[in-house]
BALOBA-1460 file (C-alpha; in Angstrom, 3 decimals):
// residues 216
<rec num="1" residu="x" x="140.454" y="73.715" z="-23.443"/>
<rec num="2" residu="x" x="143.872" y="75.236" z="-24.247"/>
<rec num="3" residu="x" x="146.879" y="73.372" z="-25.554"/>
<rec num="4" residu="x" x="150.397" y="74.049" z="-25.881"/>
<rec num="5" residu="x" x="153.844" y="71.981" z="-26.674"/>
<rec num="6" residu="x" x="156.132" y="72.135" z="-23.701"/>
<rec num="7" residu="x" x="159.483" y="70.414" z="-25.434"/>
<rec num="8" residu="x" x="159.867" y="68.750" z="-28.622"/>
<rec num="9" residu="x" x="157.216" y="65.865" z="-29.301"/>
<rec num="10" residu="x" x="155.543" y="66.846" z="-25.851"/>
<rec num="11" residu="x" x="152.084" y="68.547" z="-25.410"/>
<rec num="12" residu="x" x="149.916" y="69.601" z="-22.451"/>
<rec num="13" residu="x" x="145.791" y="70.455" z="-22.798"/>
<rec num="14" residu="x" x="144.243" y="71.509" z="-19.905"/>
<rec num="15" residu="x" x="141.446" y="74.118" z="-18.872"/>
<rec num="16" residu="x" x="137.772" y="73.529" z="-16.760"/>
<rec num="17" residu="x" x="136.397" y="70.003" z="-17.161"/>
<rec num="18" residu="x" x="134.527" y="69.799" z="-20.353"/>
<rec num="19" residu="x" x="130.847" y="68.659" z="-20.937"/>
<rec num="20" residu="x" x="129.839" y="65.236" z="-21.068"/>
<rec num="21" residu="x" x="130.154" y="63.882" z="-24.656"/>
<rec num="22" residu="x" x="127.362" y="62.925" z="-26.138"/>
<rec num="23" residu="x" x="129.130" y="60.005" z="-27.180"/>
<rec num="24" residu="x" x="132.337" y="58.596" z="-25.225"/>
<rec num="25" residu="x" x="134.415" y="56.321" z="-26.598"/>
<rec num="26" residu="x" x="132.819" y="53.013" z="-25.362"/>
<rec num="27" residu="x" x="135.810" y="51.366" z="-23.296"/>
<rec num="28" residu="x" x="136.275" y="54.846" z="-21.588"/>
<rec num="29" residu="x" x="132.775" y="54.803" z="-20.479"/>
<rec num="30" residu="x" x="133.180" y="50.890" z="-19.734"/>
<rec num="31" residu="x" x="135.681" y="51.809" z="-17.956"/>
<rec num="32" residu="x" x="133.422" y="53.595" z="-15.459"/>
<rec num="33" residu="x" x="131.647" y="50.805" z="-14.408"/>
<rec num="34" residu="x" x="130.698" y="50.607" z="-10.530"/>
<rec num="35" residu="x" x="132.187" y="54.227" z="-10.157"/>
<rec num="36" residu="x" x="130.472" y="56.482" z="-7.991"/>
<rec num="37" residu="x" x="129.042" y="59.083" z="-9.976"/>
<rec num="38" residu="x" x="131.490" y="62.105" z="-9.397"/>
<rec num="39" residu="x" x="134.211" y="58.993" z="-9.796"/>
<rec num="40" residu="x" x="133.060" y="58.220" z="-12.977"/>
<rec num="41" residu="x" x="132.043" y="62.049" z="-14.151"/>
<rec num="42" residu="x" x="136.230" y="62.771" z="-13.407"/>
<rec num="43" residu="x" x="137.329" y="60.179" z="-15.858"/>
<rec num="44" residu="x" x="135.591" y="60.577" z="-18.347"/>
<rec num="45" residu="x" x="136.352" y="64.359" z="-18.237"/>
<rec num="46" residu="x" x="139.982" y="63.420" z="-18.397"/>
<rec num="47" residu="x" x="139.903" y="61.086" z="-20.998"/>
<rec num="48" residu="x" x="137.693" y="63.312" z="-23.538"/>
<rec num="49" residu="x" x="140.767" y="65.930" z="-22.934"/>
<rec num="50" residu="x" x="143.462" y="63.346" z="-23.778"/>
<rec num="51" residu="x" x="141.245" y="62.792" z="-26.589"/>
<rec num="52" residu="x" x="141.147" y="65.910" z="-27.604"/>
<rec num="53" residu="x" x="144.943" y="66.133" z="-27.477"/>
<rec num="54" residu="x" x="145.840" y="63.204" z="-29.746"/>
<rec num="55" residu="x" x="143.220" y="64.494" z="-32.546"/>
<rec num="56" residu="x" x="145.354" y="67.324" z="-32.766"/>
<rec num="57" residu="x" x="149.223" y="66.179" z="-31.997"/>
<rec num="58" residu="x" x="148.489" y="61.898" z="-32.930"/>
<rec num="59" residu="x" x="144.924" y="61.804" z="-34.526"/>
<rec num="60" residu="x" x="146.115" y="58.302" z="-35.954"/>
<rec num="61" residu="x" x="145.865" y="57.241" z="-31.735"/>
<rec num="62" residu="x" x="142.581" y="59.512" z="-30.576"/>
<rec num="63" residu="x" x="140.312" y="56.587" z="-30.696"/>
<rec num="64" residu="x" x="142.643" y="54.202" z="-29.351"/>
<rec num="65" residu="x" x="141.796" y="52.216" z="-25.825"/>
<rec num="66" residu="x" x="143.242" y="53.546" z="-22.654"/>
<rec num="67" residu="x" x="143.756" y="51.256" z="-20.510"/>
<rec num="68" residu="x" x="146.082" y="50.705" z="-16.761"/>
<rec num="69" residu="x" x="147.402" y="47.801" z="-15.004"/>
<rec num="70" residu="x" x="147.074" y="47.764" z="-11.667"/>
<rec num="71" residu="x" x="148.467" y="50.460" z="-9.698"/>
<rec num="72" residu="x" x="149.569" y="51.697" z="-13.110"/>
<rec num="73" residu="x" x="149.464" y="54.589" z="-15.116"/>
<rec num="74" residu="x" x="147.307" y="54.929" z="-17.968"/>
<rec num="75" residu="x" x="148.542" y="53.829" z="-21.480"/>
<rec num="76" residu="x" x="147.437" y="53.495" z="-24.946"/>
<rec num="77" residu="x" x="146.974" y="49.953" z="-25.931"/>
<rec num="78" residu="x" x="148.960" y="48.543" z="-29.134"/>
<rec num="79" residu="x" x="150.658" y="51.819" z="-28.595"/>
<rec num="80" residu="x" x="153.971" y="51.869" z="-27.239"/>
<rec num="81" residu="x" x="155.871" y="55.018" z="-29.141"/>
<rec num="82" residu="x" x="152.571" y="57.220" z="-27.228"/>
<rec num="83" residu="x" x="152.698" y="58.200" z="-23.936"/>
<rec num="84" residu="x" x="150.182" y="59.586" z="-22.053"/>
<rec num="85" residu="x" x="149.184" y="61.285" z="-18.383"/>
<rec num="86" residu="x" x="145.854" y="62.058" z="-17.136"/>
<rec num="87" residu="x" x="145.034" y="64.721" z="-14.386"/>
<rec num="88" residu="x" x="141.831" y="66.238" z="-12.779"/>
<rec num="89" residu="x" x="141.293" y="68.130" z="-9.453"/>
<rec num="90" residu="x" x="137.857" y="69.915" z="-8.861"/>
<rec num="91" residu="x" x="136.771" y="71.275" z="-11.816"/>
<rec num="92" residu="x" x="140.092" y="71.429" z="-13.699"/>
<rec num="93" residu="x" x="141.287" y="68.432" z="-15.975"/>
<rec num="94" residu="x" x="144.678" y="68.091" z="-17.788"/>
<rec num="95" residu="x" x="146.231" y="65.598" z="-20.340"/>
<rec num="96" residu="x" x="149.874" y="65.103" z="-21.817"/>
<rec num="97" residu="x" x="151.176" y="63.091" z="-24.370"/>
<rec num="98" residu="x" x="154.485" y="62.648" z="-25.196"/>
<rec num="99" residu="x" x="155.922" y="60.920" z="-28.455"/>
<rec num="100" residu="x" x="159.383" y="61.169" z="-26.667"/>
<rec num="101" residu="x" x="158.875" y="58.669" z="-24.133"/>
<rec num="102" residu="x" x="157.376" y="58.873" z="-20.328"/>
<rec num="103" residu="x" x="155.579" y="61.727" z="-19.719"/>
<rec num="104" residu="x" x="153.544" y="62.976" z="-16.161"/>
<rec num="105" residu="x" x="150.958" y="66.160" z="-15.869"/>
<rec num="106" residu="x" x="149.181" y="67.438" z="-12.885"/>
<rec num="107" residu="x" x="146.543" y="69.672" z="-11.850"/>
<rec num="108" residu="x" x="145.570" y="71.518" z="-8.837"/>
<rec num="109" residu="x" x="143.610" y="73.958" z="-7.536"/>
<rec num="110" residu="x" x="145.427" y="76.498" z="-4.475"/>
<rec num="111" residu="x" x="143.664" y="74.528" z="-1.464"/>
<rec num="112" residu="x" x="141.953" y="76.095" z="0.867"/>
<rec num="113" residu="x" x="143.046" y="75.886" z="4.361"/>
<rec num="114" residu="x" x="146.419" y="75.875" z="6.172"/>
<rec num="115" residu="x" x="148.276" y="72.904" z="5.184"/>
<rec num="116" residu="x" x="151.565" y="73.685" z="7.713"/>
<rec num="117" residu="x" x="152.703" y="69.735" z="7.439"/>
<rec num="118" residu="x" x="152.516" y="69.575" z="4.196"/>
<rec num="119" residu="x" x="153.681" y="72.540" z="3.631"/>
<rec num="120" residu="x" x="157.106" y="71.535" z="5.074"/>
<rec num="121" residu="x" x="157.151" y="68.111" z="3.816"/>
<rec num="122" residu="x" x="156.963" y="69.327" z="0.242"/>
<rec num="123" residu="x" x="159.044" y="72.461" z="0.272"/>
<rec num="124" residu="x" x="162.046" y="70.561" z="2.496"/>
<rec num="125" residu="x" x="164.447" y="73.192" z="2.517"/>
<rec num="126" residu="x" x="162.682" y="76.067" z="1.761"/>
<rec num="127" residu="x" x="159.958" y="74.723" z="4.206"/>
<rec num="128" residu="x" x="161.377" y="77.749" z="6.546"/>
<rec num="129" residu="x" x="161.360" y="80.759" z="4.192"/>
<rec num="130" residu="x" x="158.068" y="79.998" z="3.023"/>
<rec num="131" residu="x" x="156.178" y="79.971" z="6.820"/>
<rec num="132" residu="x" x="157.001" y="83.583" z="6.779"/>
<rec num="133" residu="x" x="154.553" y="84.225" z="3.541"/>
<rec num="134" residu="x" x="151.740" y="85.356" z="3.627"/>
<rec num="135" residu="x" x="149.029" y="82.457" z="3.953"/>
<rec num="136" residu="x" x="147.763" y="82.706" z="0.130"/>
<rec num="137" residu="x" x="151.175" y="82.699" z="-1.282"/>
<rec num="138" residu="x" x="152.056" y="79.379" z="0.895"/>
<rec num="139" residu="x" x="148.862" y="77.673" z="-0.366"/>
<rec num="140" residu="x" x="149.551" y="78.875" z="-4.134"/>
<rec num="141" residu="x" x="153.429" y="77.684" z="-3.885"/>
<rec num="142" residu="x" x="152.582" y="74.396" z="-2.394"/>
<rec num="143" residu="x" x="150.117" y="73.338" z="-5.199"/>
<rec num="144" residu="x" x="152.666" y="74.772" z="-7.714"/>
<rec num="145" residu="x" x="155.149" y="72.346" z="-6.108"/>
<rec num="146" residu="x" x="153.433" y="69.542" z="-5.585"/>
<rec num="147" residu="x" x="152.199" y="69.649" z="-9.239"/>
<rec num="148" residu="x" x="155.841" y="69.336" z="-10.336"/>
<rec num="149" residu="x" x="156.471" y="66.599" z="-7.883"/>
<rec num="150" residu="x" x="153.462" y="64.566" z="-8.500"/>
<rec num="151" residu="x" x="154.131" y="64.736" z="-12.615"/>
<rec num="152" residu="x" x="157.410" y="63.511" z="-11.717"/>
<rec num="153" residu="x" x="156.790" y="60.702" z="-10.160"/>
<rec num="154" residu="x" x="153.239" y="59.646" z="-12.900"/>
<rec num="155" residu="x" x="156.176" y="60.113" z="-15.635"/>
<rec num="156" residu="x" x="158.415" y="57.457" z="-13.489"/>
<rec num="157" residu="x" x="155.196" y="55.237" z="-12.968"/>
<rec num="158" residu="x" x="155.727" y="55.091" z="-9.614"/>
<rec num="159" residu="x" x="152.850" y="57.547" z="-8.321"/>
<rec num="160" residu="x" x="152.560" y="58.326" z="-4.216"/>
<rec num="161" residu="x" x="154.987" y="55.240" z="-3.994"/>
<rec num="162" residu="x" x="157.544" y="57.369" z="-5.522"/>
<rec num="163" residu="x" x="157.348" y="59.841" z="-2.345"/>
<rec num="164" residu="x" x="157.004" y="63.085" z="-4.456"/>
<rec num="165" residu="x" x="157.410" y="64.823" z="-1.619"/>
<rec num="166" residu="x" x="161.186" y="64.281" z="-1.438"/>
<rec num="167" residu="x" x="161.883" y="65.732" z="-4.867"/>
<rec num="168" residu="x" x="163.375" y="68.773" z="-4.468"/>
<rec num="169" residu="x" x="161.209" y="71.494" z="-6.158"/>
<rec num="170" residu="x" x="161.980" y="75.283" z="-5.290"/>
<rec num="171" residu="x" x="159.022" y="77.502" z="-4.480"/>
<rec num="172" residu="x" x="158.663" y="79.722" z="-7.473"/>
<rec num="173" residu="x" x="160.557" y="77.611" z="-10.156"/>
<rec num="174" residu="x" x="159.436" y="77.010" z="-13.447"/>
<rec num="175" residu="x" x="161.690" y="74.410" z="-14.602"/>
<rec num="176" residu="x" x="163.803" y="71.883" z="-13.330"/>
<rec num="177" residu="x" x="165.636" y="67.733" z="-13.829"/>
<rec num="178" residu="x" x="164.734" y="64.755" z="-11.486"/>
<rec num="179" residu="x" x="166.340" y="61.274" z="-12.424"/>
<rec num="180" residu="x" x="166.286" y="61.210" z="-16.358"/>
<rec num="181" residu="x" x="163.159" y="63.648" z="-15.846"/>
<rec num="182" residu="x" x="162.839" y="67.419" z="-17.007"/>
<rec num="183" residu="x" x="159.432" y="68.909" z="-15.270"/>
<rec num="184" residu="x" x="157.912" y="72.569" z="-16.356"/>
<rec num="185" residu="x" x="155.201" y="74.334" z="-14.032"/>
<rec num="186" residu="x" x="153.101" y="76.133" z="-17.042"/>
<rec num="187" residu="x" x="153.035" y="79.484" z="-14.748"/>
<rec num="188" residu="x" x="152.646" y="81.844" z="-17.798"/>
<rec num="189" residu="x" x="150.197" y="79.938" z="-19.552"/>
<rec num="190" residu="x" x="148.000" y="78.297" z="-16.882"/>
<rec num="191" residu="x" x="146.127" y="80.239" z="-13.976"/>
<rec num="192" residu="x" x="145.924" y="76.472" z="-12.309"/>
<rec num="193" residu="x" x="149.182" y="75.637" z="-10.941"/>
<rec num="194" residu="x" x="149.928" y="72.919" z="-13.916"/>
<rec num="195" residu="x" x="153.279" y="70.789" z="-14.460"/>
<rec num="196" residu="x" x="154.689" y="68.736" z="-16.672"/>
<rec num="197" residu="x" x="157.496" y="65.993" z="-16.438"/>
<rec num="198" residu="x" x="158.751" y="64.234" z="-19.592"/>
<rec num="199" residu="x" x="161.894" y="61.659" z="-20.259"/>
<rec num="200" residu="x" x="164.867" y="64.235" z="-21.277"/>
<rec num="201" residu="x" x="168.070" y="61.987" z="-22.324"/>
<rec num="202" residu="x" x="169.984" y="65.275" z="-22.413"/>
<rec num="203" residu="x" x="170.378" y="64.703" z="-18.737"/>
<rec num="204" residu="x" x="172.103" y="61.649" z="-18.529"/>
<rec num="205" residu="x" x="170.575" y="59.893" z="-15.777"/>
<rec num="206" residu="x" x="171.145" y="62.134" z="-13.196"/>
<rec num="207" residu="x" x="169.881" y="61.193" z="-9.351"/>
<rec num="208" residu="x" x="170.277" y="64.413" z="-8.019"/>
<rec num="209" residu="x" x="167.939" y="66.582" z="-6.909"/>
<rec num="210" residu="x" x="166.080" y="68.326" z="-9.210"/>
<rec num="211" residu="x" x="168.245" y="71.610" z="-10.876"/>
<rec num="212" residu="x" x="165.594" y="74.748" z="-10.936"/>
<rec num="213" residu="x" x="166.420" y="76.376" z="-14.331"/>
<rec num="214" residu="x" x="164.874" y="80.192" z="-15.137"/>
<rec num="215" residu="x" x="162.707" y="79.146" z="-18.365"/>
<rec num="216" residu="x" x="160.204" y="76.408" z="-19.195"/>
């Protein structure tokens, strides 16, 4: 698993899903219960990464419980200054943790396929530029987009209710602001199209689409 900081008091670790541990932390493998077994092999995967990540950016929070309301993103209990996102698709995992408040990674692997709806659902205006890509290229910049999208709306707590689709991401962007959100896609560090969205008060509040910048 690699790790890197993205912005100040924000991390991202993410690589292929580890092996089992030996020993999980016992309300992460609680957690599990009545999972199907691929279910339950996903989670666990994803928490022993955020684990991972707080021994070496909060080790004072690594064995603390995760736990989610509801419909709700996962947290750290008795924790409230440590925010935290969990992502897994396939055989890649991700975690984030933020110390600046919310904070929303994503995963995914290029899907196989054509994908022509979603294709111009997610990419909106650029929907038109991109059918004239070649077919890998669409796939690639469609997971790269909806990774930013999808962090952006875990770091709002909203999830698919959120409509990530409507954010505004531009095929080939690293960096950009939603809302009182700035997101990064990690495409010099991360073969797996991988972004991260994180509270930024630098921007105000803004509701406007999000602003594609040239750096992460």
């Amino acid at each position: 698993m690699r790790w890197a900081q993205v912005a100040d008091l924000v991390w991202v670790i993410s690589g292929p899903r580890p092996r089992p541990s030996s020993a999980p932390h016992p309300r992460d493998l609680a957690s599990c219960a009545g999972l199907p077994p691929w279910r339950a092999g996903q989670r666990l995967a994803g928490r022993a990464a955020l684990r991972e990540l707080l021994t070496r950016v909060s080790p004072a929070h690594a064995a603390a419980p995760v736990v989610a309301d509801p419909g709700g993103p996962p947290r750290l209990a008795d924790a409230p200054g440590v925010a935290v996102s969990v992502s897994h698709d396939g055989d890649a995992v991700a975690a984030a943790v933020s110390l600046a408040g919310p904070v929303g990674v994503d995963v995914q692997q290029v899907p196989d396929g054509d994908h022509d709806r979603l294709l111009r659902r997610c990419l909106g205006p650029w929907a038109a530029e991109a059918a004239r890509w070649p077919r890998h290229e669409q796939r690639t910049e469609l997971a790269w987009v909806w990774t930013a999208q999808e962090a952006c709306v875990k770091a709002a707590g909203t999830g698919l209710r959120g409509r990530p689709w409507t954010i505004e991401v531009p095929p080939h962007a690293t960096a950009g602001r939603w809302r009182d959100l700035r997101w990064v896609s990690l495409r010099d560090w991360s073969a797996t199209p991988l972004s991260c969205a994180f509270h930024d008060p630098a921007d105000g509040g803004r509701t406007a689409p999000s602003e594609p910048e040239n750096r992460p």
